[in-house]
C-alpha positions as a Python dict, from the first residue, in 0.01 Angstrom:
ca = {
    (1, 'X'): (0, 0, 0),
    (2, 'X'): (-6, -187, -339),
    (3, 'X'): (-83, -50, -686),
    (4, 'X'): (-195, -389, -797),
    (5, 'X'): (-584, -340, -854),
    (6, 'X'): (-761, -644, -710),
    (7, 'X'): (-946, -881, -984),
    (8, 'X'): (-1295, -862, -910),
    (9, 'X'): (-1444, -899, -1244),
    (10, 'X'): (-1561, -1214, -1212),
    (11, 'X'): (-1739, -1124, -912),
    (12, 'X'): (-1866, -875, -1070),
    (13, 'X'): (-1983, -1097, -1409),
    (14, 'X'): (-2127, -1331, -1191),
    (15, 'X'): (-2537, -1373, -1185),
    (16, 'X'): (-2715, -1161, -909),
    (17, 'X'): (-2966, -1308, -653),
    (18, 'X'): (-3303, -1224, -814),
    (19, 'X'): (-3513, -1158, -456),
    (20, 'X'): (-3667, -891, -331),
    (21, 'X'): (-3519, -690, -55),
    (22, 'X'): (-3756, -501, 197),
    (23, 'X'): (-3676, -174, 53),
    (24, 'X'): (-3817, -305, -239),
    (25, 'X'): (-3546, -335, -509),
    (26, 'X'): (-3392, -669, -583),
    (27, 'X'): (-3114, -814, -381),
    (28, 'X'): (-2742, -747, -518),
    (29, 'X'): (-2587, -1024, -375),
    (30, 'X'): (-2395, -1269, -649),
    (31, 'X'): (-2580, -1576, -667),
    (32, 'X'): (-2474, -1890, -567),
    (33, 'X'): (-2293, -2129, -808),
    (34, 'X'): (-2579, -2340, -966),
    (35, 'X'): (-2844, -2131, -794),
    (36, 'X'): (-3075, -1841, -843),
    (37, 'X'): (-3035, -1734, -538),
    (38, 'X'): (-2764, -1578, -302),
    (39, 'X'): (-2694, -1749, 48),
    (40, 'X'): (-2860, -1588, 266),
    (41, 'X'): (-3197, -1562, 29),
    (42, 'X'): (-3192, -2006, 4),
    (43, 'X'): (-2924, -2061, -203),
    (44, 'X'): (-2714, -2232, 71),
    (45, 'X'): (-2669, -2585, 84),
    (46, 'X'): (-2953, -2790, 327),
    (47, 'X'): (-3205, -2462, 275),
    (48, 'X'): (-3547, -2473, 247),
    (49, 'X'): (-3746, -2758, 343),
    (50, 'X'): (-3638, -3092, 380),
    (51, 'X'): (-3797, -3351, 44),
    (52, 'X'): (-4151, -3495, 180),
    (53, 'X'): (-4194, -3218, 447),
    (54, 'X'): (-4511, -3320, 622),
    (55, 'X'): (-4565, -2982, 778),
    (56, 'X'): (-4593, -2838, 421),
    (57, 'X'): (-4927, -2972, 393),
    (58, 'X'): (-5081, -2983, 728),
    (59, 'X'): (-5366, -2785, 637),
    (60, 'X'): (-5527, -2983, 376),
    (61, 'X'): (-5647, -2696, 138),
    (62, 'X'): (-5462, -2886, -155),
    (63, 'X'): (-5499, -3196, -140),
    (64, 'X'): (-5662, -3383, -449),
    (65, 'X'): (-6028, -3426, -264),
    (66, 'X'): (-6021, -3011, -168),
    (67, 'X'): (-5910, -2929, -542),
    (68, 'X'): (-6139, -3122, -687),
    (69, 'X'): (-6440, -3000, -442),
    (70, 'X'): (-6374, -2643, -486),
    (71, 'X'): (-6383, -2753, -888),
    (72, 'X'): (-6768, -2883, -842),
    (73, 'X'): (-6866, -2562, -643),
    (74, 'X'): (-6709, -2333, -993),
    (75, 'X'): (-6892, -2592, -1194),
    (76, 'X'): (-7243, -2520, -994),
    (77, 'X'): (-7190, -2125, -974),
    (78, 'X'): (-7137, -2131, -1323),
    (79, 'X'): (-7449, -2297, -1403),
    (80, 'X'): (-7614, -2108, -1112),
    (81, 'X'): (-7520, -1784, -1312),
    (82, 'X'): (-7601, -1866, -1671),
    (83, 'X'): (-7960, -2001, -1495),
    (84, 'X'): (-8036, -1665, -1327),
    (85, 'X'): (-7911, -1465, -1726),
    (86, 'X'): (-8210, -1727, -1879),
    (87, 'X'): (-8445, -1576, -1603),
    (88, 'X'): (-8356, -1235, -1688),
}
């Protein structure tokens, strides 16, 4: 066996991965060069989706028509409720 103590400061300097782990604390994994993350919470190369992903948006709850209908119905509770305080 060897005395020699094995250099693991920098590992150990290095920034953690900042998710959260099922148990509730934050993962202790070093993060990956560049990256907030470690590699197996997305911080490996090609993760995540791919630029333009069409799936992403199948739904349709944010496109610029829903966001700005949703914005209307605030508008027209809002004026519902301040009718309904005058009636009071």
């Amino acid at each position: 066996m060897s005395n020699r103590s094995p250099n693991t400061r920098p590992m150990l300097a290095s920034p953690r991965c900042g998710a959260k782990i099922r148990s509730g604390g934050s993962c202790r994994s070093p993060a990956v060069r560049g990256k907030r993350r470690c590699r197996m919470h997305g911080g490996a190369p090609e993760s995540g989706a791919p630029r333009g992903n069409q799936n992403a948006r199948k739904h349709g709850l944010f496109t610029k028509a829903a966001t700005a209908e949703r914005k209307q119905i605030e508008v027209l509770l809002a004026d519902a409720r301040k009718l309904l305080q005058q009636m009071k």
